[in-house]
C-alpha positions in Angstrom: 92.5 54.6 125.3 92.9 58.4 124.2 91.6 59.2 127.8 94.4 56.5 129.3 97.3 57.9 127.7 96.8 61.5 128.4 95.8 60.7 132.5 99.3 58.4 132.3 101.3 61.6 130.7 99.6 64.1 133.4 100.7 61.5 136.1 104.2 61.8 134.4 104.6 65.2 133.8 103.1 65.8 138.0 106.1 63.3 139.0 108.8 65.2 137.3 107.4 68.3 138.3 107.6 67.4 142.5 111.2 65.6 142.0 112.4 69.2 139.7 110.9 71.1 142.7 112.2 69.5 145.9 115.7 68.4 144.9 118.3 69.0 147.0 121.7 70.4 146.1 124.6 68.3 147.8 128.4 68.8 147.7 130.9 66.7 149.7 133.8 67.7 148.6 136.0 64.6 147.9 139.2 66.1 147.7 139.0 67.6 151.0 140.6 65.7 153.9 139.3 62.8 155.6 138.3 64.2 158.8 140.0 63.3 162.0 138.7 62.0 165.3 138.9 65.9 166.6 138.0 67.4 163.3 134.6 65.3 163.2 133.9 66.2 167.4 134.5 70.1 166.0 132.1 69.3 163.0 129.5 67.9 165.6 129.8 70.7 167.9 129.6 73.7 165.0 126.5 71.5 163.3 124.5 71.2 167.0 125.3 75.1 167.6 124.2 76.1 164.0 120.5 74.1 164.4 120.6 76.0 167.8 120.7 79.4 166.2 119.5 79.1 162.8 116.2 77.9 164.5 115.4 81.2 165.8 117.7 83.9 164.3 116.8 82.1 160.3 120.4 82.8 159.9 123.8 82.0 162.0 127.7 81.3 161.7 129.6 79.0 164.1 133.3 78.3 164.8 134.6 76.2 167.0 138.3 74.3 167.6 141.8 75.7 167.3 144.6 75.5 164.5 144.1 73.2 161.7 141.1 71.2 163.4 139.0 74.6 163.5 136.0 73.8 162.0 133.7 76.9 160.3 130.0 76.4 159.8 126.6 78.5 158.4 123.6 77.9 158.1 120.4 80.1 157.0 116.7 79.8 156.0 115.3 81.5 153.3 114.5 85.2 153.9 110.9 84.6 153.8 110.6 81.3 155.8 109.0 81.5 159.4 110.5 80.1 162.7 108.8 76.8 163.1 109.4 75.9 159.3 112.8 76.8 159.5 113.6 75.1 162.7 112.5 71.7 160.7 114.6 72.3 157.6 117.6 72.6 159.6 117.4 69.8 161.5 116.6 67.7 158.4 119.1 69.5 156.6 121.9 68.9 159.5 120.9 65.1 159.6 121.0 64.1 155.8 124.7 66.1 155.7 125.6 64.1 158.7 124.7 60.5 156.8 125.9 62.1 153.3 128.8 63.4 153.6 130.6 61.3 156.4 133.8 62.5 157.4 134.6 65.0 154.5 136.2 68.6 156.1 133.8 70.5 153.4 130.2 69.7 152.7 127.3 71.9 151.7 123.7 71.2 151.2 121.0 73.4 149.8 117.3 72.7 150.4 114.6 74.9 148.7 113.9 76.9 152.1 117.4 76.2 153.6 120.9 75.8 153.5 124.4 74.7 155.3 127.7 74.5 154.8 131.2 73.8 157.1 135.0 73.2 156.4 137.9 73.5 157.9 138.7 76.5 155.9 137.5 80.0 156.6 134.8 81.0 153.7 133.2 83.7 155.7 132.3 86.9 153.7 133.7 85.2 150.5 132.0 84.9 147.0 132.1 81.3 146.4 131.0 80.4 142.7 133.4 77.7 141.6 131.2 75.2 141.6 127.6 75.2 140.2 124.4 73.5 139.8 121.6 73.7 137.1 118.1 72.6 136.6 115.5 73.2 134.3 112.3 72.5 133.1 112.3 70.5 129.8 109.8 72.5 128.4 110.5 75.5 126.5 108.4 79.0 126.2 106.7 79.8 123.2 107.3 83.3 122.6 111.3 83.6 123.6 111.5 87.6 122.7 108.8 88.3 125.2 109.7 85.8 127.7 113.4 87.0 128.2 112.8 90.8 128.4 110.2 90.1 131.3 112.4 87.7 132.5 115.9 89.9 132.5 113.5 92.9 134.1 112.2 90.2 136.8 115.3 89.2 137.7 117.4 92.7 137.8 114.7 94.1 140.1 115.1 90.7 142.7 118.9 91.1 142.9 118.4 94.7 143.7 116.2 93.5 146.9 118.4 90.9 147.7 121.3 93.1 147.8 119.5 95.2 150.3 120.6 94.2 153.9 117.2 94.9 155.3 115.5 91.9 153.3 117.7 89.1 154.8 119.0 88.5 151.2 116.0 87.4 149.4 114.5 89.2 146.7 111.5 88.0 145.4 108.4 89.4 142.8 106.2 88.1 140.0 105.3 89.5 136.2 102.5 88.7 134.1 103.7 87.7 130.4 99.3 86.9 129.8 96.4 86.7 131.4 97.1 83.0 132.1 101.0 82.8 132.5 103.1 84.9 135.2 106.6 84.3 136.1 107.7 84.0 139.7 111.4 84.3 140.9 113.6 84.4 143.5 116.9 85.4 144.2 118.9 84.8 147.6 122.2 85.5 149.1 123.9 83.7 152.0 123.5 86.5 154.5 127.3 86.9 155.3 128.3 88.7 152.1 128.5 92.6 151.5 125.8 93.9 149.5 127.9 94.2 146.7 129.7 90.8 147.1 126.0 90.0 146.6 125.3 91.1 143.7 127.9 90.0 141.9 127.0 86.3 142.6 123.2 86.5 141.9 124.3 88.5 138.5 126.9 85.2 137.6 124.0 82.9 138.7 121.5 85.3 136.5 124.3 85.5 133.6 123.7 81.4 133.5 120.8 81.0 131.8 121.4 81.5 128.5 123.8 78.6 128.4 122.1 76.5 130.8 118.3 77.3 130.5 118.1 79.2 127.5 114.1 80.0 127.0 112.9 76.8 129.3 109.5 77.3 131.9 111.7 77.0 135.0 115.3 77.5 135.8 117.5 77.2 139.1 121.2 77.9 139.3 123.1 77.5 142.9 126.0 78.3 143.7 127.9 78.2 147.2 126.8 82.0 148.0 123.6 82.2 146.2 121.2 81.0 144.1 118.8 82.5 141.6 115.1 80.4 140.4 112.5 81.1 138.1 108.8 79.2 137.6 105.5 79.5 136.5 104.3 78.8 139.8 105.1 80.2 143.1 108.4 80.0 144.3 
């Protein structure tokens, strides 16, 4: 019976573990305006050119329609994701937005390895972080002191390489706490904002853990411009 219970927890904890690690962060913005006939034919459009791009490039902006119908779209992969892999996220990612978030003028979606957004608004180049979204792993660390300092070290050193042009903004790295625990994190940029406009988001997102995630095993905190994660397995 012993042997039941612990097989039936393992089975547990594994489901909440896959469902933690593949959710998807969705915003239709309700209090945007119902889209119109044209406004929805310029959402199309910007949506078909974006899985276009973004399918080769990992990273594209689109614009397309005139006064207040002009519709503004991005979409990216992350920095490390290759071609073929990214070509299938967007599409996915451009289908489930299309069924979601019917006829909103503002929706955004993030996937673990991509991510899209469009409105009628210009947000090009802009530091969006008025609206958040946290998870974390309901278990906690057992030795906080230790954890945090690695942790705040880990974390400096990825916003530094995502701030850096050249790495498509993703920074990534690893630090051994023990021989059998290592922490792994990420920390990406949309690709449209200024190096510095970078770091400022990934240091709000960063400057979330405390209150959100304060000494759990795994934390991830997105925002419209950026997102930061940490595990204990590979990210």
């Amino acid at each position: 019976m012993a042997f039941t219970h612990q097989y039936l927890l393992l089975i547990f904890s594994i489901c909440i573990l896959y469902i933690y690690s593949t959710q998807a962060q969705l915003l239709c913005n309700e209090n945007s305006n119902t889209a119109t006939t044209e406004i929805a034919n310029n959402i199309n459009t910007v949506l078909t050119r974006l899985v276009q791009a973004t399918s080769t490039s990992g990273y594209s902006v689109a614009a397309f329609g005139s006064g207040q119908a002009r519709v503004f779209g991005l979409a990216q992969c992350r920095g490390d994701v290759p071609p073929e892999e990214c070509s299938t996220c967007i599409q996915n990612i451009v289908k489930e937005i299309n069924t979601t978030c019917p006829n909103r003028t503002d929706a955004r979606l993030w996937y673990d390895r991509c991510y899209i957004r469009y409105n009628t608004k210009n947000f090009f180049g802009q530091v969006d972080v008025g609206y958040g979204t946290y998870f974390s792993n309901p278990e906690t660390v057992a030795d906080p002191e230790t954890f945090n300092e690695a942790l705040t070290a880990l974390m400096n050193q990825n916003n530094d390489l995502a701030s850096r042009p050249e790495n498509k903004g993703l920074g990534k790295g690893q630090t051994r706490l023990s021989d059998s625990m290592t922490i792994y994190a990420a920390s990406q940029c949309i690709r449209d904002l200024a190096p510095s406009s970078c770091r400022v988001c990934l240091e709000i997102a960063v400057g979330d853990f405390p209150t959100y995630c304060a000494n759990k095993k795994g934390c991830r905190v997105y925002y419209n411009s950026c997102y930061v994660q940490y595990e204990f397995y590979p990210v």
